[in-house]
C-alpha positions as YAML, in Angstrom:
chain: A
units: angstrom
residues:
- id: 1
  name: UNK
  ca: [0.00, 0.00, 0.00]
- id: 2
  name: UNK
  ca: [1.07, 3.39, -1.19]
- id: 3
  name: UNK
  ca: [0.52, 6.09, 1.60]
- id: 4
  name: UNK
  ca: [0.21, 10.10, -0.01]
- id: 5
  name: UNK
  ca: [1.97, 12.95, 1.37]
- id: 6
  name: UNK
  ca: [2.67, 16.27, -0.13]
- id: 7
  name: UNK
  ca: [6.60, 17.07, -1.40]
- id: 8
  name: UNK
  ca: [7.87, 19.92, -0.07]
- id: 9
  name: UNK
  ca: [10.05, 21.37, -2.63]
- id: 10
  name: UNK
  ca: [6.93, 20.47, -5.61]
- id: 11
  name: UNK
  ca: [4.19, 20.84, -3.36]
- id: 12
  name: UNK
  ca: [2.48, 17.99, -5.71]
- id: 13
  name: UNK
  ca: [1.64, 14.56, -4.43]
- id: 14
  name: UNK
  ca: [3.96, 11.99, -3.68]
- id: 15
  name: UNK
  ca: [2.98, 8.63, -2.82]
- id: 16
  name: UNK
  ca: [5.56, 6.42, -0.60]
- id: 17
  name: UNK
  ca: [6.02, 2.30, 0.06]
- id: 18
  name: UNK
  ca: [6.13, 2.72, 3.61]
- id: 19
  name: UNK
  ca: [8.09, -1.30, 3.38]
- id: 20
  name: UNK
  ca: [10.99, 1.01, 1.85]
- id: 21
  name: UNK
  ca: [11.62, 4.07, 4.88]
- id: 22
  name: UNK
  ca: [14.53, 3.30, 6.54]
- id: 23
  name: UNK
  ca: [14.36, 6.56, 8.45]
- id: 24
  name: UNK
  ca: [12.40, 9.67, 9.43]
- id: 25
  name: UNK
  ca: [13.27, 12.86, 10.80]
- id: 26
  name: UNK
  ca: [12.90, 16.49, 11.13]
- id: 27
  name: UNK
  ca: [14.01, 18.95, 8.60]
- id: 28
  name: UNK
  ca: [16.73, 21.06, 9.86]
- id: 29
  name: UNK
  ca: [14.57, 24.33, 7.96]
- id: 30
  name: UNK
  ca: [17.24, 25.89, 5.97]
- id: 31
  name: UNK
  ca: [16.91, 26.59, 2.37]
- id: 32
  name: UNK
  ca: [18.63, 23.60, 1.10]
- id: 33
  name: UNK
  ca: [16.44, 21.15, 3.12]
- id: 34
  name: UNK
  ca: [12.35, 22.63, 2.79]
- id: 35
  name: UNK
  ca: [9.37, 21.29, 4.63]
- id: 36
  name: UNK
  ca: [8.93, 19.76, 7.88]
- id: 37
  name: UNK
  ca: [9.98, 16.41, 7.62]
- id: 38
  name: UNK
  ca: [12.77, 14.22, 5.86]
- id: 39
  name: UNK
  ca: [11.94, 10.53, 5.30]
- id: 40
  name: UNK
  ca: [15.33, 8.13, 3.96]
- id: 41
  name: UNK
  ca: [14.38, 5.58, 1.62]
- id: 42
  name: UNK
  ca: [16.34, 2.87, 0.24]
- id: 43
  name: UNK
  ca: [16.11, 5.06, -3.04]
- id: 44
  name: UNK
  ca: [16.79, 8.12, -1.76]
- id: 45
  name: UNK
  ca: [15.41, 10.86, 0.57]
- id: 46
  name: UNK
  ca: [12.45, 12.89, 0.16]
- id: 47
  name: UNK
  ca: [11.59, 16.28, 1.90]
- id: 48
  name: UNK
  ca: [7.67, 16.02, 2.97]
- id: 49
  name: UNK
  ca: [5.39, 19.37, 4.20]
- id: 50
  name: UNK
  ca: [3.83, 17.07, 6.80]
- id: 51
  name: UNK
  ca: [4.99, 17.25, 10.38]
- id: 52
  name: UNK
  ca: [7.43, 14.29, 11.63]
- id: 53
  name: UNK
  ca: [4.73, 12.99, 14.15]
- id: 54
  name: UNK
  ca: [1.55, 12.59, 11.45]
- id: 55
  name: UNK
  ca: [4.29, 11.25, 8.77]
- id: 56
  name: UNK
  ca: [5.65, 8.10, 11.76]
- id: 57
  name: UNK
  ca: [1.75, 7.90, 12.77]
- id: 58
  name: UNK
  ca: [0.68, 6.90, 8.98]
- id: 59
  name: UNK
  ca: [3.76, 4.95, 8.47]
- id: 60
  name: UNK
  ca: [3.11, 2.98, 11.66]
- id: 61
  name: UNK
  ca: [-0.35, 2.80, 10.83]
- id: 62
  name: UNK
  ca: [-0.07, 0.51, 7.57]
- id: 63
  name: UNK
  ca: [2.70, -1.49, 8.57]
- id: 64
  name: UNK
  ca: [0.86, -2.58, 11.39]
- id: 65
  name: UNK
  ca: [-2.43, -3.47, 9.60]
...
């Protein structure tokens, strides 16, 4: 399952296997790291707008279903 967030640097939709975050964060807010929240993948990383604790909560959420 595919859970949506918004990116923050596109402010479009991005949709995220939450089987592939290997870690989540908080965006240090400067200019080369926008939005709230930074999640690692095994891709790549990805700045999100959400805040750290809603972005864990729906990651949690569907790998526990």
């Amino acid at each position: 399952m595919l859970i949506y967030f918004t990116d923050a640097m596109s402010k479009k939709s991005i949709a995220i296997n939450p089987e592939h975050v290997i870690a989540v964060l908080e965006s240090p807010n400067n200019e080369e790291v926008p939005g709230n929240t930074v999640v690692n993948l095994i891709t790549g990383t990805v700045a999100l707008e959400e805040k750290l604790l809603n972005v864990v909560g729906m990651i949690n959420g569907e790998l526990h279903k």
